[in-house]
One Martini backbone bead per residue (centre of mass of N, CA, C, O) as a GRO file, in nm:
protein
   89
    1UNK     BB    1  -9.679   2.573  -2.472
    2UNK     BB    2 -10.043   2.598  -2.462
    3UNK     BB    3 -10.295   2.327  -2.427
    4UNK     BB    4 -10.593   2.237  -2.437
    5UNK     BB    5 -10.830   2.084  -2.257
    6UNK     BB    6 -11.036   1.840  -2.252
    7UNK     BB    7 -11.272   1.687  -2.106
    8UNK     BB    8 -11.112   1.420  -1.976
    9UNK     BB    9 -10.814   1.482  -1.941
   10UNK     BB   10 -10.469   1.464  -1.907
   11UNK     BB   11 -10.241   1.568  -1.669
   12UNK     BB   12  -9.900   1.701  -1.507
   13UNK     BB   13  -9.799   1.680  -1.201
   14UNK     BB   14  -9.567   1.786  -0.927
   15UNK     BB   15  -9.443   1.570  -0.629
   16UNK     BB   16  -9.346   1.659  -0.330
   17UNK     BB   17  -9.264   1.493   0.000
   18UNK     BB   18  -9.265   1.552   0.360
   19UNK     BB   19  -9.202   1.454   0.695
   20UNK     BB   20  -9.372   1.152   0.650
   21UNK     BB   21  -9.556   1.137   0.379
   22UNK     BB   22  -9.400   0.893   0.217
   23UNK     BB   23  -9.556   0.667   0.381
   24UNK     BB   24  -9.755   0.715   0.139
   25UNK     BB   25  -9.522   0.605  -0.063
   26UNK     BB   26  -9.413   0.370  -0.254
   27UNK     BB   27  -9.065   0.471  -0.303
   28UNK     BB   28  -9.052   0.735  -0.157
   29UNK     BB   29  -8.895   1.009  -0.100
   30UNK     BB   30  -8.764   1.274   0.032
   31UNK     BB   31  -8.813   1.570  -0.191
   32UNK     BB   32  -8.900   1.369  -0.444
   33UNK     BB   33  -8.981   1.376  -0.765
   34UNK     BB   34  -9.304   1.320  -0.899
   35UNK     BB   35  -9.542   1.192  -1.156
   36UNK     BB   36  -9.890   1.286  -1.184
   37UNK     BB   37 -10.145   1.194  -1.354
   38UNK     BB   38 -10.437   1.393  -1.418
   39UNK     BB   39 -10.725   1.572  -1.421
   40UNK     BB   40 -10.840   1.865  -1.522
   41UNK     BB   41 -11.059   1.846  -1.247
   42UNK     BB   42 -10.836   1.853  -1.045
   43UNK     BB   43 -10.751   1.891  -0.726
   44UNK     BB   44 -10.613   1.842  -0.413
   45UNK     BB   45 -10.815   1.660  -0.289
   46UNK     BB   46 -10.802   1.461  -0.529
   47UNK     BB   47 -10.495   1.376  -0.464
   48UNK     BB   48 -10.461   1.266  -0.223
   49UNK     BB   49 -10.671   1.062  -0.268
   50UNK     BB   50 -10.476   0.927  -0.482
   51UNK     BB   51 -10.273   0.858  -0.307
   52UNK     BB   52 -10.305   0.828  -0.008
   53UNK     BB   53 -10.391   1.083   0.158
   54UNK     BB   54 -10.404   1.227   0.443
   55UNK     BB   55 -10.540   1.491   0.526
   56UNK     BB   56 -10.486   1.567   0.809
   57UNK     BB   57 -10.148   1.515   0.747
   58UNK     BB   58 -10.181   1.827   0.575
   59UNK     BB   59 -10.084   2.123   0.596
   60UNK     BB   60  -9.905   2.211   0.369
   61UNK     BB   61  -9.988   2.352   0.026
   62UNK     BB   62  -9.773   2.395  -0.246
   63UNK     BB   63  -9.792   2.591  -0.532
   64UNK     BB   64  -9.527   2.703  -0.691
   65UNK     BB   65  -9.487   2.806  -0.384
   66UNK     BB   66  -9.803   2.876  -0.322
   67UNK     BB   67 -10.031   2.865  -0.087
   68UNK     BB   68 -10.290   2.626  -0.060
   69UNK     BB   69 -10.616   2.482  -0.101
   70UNK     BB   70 -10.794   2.202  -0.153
   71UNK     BB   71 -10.970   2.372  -0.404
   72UNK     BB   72 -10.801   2.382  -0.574
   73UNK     BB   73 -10.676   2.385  -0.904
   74UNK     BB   74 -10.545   2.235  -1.148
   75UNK     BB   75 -10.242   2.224  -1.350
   76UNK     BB   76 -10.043   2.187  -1.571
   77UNK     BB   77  -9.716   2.126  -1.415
   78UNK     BB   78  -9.761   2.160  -1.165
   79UNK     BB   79  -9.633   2.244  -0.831
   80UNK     BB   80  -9.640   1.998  -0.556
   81UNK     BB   81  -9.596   2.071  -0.192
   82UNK     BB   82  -9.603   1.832   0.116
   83UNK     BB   83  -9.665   1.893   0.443
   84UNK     BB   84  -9.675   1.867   0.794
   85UNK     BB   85  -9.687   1.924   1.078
   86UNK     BB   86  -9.531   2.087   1.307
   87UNK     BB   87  -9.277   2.034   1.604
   88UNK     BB   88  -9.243   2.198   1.893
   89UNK     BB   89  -9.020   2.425   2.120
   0.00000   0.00000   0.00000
């Protein structure tokens, strides 16, 4: 069931990051997933900026499982996955 949000309430979207961005983030591990409560009008890059995950550092940002750009807009529920650019050759 999907309830109407009042403007100024909170929703819960999950995050998991991956590739050495936990390391902005106390106690968490590589693409454990927890819980952050946000506000309804926040983006990805609102998400962002409270992790203390700097813009930078985030090359692909999923929701969802779809590529998603920094001003996304959250949905209650969202699943939001965080990878740094990648290196190799």
């Amino acid at each position: 069931m999907t309830v109407a949000l009042l403007r100024g309430e909170y929703m819960q979207v999950e995050v998991r990051v991956f590739s050495g961005l936990e390391k902005f983030l106390d106690q968490k591990r590589f693409g454990e997933p927890f819980s952050v409560e946000v506000q309804d009008n926040w983006d990805l890059r609102s998400l962002l900026d409270h992790l203390s995950i700097p813009k930078e550092q985030v090359f692909t940002k999923l929701v969802n499982g779809k590529h998603q750009e920094l001003d996304y807009k959250l949905n209650d529920g969202d699943r939001v996955s965080l990878f740094p650019p990648v290196g190799g050759g």
